[in-house]
C-alpha positions in Angstrom: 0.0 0.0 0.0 1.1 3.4 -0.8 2.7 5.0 2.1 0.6 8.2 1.6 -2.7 6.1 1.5 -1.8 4.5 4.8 -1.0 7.5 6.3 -4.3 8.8 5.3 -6.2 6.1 6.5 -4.4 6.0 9.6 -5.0 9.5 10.5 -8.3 9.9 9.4 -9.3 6.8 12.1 -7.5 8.8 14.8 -9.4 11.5 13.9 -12.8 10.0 14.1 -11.6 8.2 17.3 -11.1 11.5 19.0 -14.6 13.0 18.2 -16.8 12.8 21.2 -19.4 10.0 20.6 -21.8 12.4 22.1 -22.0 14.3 19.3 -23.3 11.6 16.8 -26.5 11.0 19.1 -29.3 13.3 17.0 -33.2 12.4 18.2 -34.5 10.4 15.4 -38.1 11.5 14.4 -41.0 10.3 14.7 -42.1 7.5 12.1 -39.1 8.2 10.1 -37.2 4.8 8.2 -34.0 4.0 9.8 -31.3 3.9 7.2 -27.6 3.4 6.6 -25.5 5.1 4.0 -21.2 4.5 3.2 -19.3 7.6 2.0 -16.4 5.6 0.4 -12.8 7.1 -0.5 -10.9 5.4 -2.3 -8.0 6.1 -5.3 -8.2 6.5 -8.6 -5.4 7.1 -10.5 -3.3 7.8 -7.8 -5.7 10.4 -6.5 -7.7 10.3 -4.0 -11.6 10.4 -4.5 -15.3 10.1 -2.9 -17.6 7.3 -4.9 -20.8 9.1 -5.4 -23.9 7.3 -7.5 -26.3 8.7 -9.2 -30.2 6.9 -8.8 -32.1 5.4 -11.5 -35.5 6.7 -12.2 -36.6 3.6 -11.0 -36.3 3.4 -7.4 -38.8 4.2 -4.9 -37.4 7.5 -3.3 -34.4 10.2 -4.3 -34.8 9.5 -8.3 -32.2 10.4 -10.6 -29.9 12.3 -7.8 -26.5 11.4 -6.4 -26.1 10.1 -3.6 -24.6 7.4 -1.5 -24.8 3.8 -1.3 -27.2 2.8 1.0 -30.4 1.9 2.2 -33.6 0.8 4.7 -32.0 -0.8 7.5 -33.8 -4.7 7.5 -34.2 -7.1 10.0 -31.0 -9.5 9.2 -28.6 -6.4 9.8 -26.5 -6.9 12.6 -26.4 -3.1 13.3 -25.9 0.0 10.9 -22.5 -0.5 9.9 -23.6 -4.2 8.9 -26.7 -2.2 6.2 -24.1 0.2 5.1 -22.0 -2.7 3.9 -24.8 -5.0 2.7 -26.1 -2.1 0.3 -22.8 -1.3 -0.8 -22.5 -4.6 -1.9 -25.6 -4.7 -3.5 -25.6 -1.3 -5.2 -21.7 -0.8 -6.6 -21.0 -4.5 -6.0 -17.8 -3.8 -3.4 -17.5 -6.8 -0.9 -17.2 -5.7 2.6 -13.6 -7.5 3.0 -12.8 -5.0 0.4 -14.2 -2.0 2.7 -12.3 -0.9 5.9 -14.6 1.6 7.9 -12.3 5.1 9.3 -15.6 5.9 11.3 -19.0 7.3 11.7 -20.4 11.3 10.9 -23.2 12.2 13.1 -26.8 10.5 12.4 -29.5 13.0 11.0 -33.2 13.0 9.9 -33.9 13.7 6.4 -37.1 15.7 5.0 -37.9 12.8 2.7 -38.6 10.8 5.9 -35.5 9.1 6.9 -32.9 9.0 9.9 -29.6 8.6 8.3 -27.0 6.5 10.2 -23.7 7.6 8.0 -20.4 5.8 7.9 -17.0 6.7 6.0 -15.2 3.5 4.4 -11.9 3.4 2.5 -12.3 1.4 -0.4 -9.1 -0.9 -1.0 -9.8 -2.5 -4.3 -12.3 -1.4 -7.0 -12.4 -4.9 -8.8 -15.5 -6.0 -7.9 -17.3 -2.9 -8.7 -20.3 -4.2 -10.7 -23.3 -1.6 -10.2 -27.2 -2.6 -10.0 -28.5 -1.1 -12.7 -32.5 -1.0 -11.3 -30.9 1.0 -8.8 -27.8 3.0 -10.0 -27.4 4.8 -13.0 -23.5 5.4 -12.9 -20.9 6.0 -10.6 -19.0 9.2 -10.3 -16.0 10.0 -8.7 -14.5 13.1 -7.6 -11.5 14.6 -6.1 -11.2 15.1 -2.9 -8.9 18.0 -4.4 -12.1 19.7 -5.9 -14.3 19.1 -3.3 -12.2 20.9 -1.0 -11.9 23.9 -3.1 -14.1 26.3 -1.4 -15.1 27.7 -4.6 -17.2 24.9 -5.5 -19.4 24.7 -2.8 -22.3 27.1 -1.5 -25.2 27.6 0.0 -29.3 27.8 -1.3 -32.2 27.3 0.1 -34.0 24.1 -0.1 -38.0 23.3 0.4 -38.2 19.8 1.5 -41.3 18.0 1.5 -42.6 20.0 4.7 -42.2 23.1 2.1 -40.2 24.7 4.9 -37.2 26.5 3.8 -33.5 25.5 5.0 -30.2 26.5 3.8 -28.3 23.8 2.8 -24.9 23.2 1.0 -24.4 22.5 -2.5 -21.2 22.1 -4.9 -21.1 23.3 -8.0 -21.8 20.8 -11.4 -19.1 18.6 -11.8 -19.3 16.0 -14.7 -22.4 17.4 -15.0 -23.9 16.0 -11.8 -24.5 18.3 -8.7 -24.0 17.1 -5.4 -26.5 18.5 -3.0 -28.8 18.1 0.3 -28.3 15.2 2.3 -25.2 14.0 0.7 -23.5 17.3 0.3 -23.9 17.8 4.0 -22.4 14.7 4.6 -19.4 15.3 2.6 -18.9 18.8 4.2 -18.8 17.6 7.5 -16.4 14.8 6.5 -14.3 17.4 4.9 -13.9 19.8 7.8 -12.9 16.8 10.0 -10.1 16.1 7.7 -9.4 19.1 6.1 -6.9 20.4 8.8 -4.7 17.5 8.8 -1.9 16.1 7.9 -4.0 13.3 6.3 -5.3 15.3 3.3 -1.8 16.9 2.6 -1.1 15.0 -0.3 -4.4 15.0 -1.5 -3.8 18.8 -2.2 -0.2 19.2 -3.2 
């Protein structure tokens, strides 16, 4: 393994290990669908990225936006981390031997009804990446370069289904795709845990 990548992935679990748990414990709704999403890094020619999909028109909720693997949390889950994994699998087609989890961003309702249980995973081989194509249109991946511009992000307001208004981040098109709501403001709080250290140095050199 790349000394660099190691170093990353070491960090970034340190990093996550020092967050107070406290802070990841958000009350969950009422009558809201427990769910469990991966924000996977990984590299791509020797850079280092954040797998993002985009939804078929097909599936039941979140149509034709990007977003996360993940899903409903069922019955045969062991926990949350064990549905994260399980729709990764089924989604992008990444094995969970493949998938080492650096740790956990803070659980949140949604305003399409869910309570997101969210969990960042280094992916250590793309091999098996074979994507369900009732549910995934294609996969992008961007830099984590880009994403930490600050140029390409912003803020708008957003009426969810409540039709209340709520500011929200959003980056800028990037292979044509927008990345926005729910998974945008997962992705900025991953980036401002790492953002400051001296895992992400290479990722911005």
């Amino acid at each position: 393994m790349n000394h660099q990548i190691k170093q990353f992935i070491e960090s970034t679990k340190l990093i996550f290990n020092d967050i107070r748990r406290d802070l990841l414990t958000i009350p969950i709704g009422h009558d809201l669908i427990k769910a469990a999403v991966l924000l996977p890094v990984t590299v791509l020619e020797n850079e280092l990225v954040i797998l993002f999909t985009k939804r078929t028109n097909s599936v039941n909720n979140h149509q034709n936006q990007i977003s996360f693997p993940g899903g409903s949390i069922e019955k045969r889950d062991m926990n949350q981390k064990a549905a994260a994994l399980r729709e990764t699998e089924e989604e992008i087609g990444v094995k969970k031997v493949d998938i080492e989890i650096l740790g956990e961003l803070k659980a949140r309702n949604t305003t399409t009804g869910f309570y997101i249980y969210p969990f960042v995973g280094f992916i250590h081989s793309l091999k098996d990446i074979n994507i369900n194509k009732i549910e995934v249109e294609r996969i992008i991946y961007i830099p984590l370069k880009w994403l930490l511009i600050p140029e390409n992000s912003y803020k708008e307001t957003c009426y969810g289904q409540n039709k209340r208004g709520q500011t929200i981040t959003s980056f800028t098109d990037f292979d044509g795709e927008k990345v926005w709501g729910v998974t945008a403001s997962l992705v900025e709080e991953f980036l401002e845990i790492v953002k400051n250290s001296e895992a992400v140095r290479f990722a911005i050199d």
